[in-house]
GUTOR-912757 format. One record per atom (N, C-alpha, C): residue number from 1; residue in three letters; x, y, z. Coordinates in Angstrom, 3 decimals, decimal comma, always signed. Example, Ala and Ser with C-alpha at 12.3 -4.5 7.8 and 13.67 -1.06 7.14 Angstrom:
BEGIN
{n 1 | res Ala | X +13,190 | Y -5,690 | Z +7,800};
{n 1 | res Ala | X +12,300 | Y -4,500 | Z +7,800};
{n 1 | res Ala | X +13,200 | Y -3,300 | Z +7,800};
{n 2 | res Ser | X +12,850 | Y -2,250 | Z +7,080};
{n 2 | res Ser | X +13,670 | Y -1,060 | Z +7,140};
{n 2 | res Ser | X +12,900 | Y +0,030 | Z +7,870};
END
This chain:
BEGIN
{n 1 | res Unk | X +0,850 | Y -1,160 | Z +0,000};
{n 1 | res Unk | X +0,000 | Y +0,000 | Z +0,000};
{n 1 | res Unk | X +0,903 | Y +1,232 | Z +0,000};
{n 2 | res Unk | X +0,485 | Y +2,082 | Z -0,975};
{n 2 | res Unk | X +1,810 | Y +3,574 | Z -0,706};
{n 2 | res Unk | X +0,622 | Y +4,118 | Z -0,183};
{n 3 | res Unk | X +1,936 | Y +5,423 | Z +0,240};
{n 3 | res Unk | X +1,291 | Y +6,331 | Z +1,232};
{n 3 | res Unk | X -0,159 | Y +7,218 | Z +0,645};
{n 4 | res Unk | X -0,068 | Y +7,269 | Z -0,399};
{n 4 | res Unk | X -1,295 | Y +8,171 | Z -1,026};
{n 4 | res Unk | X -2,104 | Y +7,411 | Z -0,918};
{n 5 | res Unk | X -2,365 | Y +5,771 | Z -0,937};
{n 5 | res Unk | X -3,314 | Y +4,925 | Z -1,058};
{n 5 | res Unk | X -3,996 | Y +4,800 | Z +1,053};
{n 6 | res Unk | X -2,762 | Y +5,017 | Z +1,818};
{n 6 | res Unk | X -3,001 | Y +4,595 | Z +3,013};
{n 6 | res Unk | X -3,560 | Y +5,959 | Z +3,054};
{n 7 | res Unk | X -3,247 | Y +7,246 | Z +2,681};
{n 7 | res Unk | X -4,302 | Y +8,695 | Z +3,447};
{n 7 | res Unk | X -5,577 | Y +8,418 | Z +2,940};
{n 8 | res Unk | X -5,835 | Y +7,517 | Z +1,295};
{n 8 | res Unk | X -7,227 | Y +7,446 | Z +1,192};
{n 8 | res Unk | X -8,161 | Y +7,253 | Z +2,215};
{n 9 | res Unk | X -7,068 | Y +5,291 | Z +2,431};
{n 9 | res Unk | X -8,121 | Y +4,784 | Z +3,029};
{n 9 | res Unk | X -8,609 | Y +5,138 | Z +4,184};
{n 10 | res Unk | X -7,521 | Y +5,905 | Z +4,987};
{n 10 | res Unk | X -8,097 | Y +6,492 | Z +6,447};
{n 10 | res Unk | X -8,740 | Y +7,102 | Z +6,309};
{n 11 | res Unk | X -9,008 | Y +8,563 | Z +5,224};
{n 11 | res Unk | X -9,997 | Y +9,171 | Z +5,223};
{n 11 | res Unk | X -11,117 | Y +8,665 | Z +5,404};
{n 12 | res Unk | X -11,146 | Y +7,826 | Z +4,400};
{n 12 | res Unk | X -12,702 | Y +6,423 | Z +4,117};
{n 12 | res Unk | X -13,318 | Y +6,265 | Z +5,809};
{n 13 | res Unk | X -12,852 | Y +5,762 | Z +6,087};
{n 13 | res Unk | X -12,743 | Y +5,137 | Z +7,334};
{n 13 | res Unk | X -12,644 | Y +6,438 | Z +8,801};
{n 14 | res Unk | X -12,295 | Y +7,339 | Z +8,580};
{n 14 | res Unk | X -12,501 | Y +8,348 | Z +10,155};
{n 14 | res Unk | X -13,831 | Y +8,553 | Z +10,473};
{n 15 | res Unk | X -14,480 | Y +8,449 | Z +10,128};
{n 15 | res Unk | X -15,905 | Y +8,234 | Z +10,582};
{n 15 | res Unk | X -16,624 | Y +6,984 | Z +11,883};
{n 16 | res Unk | X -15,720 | Y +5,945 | Z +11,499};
{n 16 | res Unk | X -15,784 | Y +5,084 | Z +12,138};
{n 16 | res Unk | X -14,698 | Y +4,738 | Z +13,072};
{n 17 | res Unk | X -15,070 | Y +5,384 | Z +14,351};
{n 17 | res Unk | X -14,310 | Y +5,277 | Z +15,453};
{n 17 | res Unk | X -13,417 | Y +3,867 | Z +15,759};
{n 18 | res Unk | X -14,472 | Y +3,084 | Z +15,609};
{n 18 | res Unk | X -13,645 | Y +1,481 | Z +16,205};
{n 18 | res Unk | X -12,692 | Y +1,225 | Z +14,840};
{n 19 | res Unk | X -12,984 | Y +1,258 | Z +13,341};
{n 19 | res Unk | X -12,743 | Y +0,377 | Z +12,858};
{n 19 | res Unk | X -11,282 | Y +1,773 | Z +12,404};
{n 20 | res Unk | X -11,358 | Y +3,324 | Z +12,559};
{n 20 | res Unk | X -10,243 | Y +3,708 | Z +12,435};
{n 20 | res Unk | X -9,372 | Y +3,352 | Z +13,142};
{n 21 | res Unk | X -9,342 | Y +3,215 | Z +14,763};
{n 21 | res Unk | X -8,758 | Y +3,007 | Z +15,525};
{n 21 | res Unk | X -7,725 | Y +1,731 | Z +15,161};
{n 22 | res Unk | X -8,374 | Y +0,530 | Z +15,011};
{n 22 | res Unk | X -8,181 | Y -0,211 | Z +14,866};
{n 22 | res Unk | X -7,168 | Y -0,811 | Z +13,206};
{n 23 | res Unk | X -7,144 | Y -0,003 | Z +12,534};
{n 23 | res Unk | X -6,688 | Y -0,062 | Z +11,056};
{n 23 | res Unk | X -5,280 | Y +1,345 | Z +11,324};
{n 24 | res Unk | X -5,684 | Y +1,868 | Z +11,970};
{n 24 | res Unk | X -4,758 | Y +2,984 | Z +12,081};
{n 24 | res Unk | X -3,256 | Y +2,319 | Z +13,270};
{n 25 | res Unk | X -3,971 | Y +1,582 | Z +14,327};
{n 25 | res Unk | X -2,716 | Y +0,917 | Z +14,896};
{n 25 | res Unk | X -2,020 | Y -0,584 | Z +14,298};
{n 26 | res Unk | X -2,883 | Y -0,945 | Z +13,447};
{n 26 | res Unk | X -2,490 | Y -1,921 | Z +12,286};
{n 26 | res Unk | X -1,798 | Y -1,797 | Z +11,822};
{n 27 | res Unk | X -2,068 | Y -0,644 | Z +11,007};
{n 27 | res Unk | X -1,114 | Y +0,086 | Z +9,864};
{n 27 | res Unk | X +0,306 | Y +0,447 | Z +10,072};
{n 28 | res Unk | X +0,235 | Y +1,073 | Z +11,491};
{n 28 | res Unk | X +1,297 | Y +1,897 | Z +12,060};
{n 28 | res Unk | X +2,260 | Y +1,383 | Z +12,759};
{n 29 | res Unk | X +1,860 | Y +0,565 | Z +13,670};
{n 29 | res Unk | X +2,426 | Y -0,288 | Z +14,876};
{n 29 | res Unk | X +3,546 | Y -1,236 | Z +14,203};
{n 30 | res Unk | X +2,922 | Y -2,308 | Z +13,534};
{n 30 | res Unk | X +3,436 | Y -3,554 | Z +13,146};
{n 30 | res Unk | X +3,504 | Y -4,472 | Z +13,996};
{n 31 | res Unk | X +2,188 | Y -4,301 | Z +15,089};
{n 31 | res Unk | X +1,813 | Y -5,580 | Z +15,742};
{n 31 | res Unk | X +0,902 | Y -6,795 | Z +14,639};
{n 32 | res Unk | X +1,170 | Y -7,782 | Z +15,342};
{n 32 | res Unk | X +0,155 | Y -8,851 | Z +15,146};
{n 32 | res Unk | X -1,022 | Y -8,999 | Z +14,974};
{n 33 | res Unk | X -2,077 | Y -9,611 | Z +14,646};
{n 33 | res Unk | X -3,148 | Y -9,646 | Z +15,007};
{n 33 | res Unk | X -3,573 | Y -10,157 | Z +16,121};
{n 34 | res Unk | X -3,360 | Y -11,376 | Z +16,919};
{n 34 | res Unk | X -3,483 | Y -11,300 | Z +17,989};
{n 34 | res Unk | X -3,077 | Y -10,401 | Z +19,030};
{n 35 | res Unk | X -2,132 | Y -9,634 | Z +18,928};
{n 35 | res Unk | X -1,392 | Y -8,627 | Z +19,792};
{n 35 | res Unk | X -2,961 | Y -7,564 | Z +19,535};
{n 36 | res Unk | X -2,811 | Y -7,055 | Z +18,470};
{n 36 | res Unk | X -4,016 | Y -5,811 | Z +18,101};
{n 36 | res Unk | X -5,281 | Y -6,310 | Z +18,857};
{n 37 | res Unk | X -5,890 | Y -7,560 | Z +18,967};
{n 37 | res Unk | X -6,667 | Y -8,492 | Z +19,283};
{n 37 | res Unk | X -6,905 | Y -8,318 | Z +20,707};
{n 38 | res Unk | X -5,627 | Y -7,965 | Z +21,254};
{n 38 | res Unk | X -5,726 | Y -8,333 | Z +22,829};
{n 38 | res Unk | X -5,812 | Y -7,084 | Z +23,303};
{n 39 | res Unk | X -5,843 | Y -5,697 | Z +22,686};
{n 39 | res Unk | X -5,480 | Y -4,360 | Z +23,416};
{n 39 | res Unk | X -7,596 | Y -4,118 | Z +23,492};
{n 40 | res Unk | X -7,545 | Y -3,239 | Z +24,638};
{n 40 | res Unk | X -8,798 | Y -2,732 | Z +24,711};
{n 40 | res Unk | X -8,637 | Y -1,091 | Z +24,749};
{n 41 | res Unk | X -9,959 | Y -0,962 | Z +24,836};
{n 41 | res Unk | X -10,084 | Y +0,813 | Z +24,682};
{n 41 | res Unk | X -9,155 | Y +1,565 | Z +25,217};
{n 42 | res Unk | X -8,983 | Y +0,705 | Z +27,079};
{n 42 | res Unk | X -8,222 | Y +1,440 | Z +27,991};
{n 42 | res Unk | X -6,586 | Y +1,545 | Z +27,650};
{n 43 | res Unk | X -5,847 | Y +1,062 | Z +26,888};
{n 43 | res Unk | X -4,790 | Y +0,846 | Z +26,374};
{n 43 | res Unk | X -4,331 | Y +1,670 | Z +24,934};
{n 44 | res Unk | X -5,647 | Y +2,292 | Z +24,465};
{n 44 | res Unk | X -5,012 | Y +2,779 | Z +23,241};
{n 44 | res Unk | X -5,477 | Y +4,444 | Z +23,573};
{n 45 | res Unk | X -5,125 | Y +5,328 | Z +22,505};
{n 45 | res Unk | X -5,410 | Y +6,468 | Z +22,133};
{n 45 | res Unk | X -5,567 | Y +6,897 | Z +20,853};
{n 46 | res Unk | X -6,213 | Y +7,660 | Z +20,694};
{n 46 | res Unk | X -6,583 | Y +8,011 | Z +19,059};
{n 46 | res Unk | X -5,748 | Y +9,665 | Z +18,783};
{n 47 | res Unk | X -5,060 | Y +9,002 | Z +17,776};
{n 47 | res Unk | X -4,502 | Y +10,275 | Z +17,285};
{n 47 | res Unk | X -5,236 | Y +11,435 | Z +16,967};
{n 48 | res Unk | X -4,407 | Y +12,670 | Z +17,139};
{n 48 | res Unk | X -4,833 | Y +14,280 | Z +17,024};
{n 48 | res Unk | X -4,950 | Y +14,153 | Z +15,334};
{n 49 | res Unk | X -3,945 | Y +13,964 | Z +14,709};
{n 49 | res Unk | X -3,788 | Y +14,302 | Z +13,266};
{n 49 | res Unk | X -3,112 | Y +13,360 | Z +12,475};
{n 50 | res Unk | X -3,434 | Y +13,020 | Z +11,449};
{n 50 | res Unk | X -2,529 | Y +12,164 | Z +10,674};
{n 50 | res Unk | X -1,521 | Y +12,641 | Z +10,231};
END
């Protein structure tokens, strides 16, 4: 995915709280899926700005 394709898709997607959250520490992190799997609300934060 290049970077012009990844600002799309977040745009697409900021609307939707869980599923940005969740695609945005995907994207970024380079955890696992089980790792991503295991974090809850209380553990993350949502970025100011892309």
């Amino acid at each position: 995915m290049t970077d012009k394709h990844l600002k799309m898709f977040m745009k697409v997607i900021t609307g939707d709280e869980i599923w940005f959250d969740f695609f945005y520490t995907e994207l970024t992190t380079g955890l696992r899926r089980g790792e991503i799997c295991g974090l809850s609300g209380r553990t993350s934060t949502r970025p100011t700005a892309l």
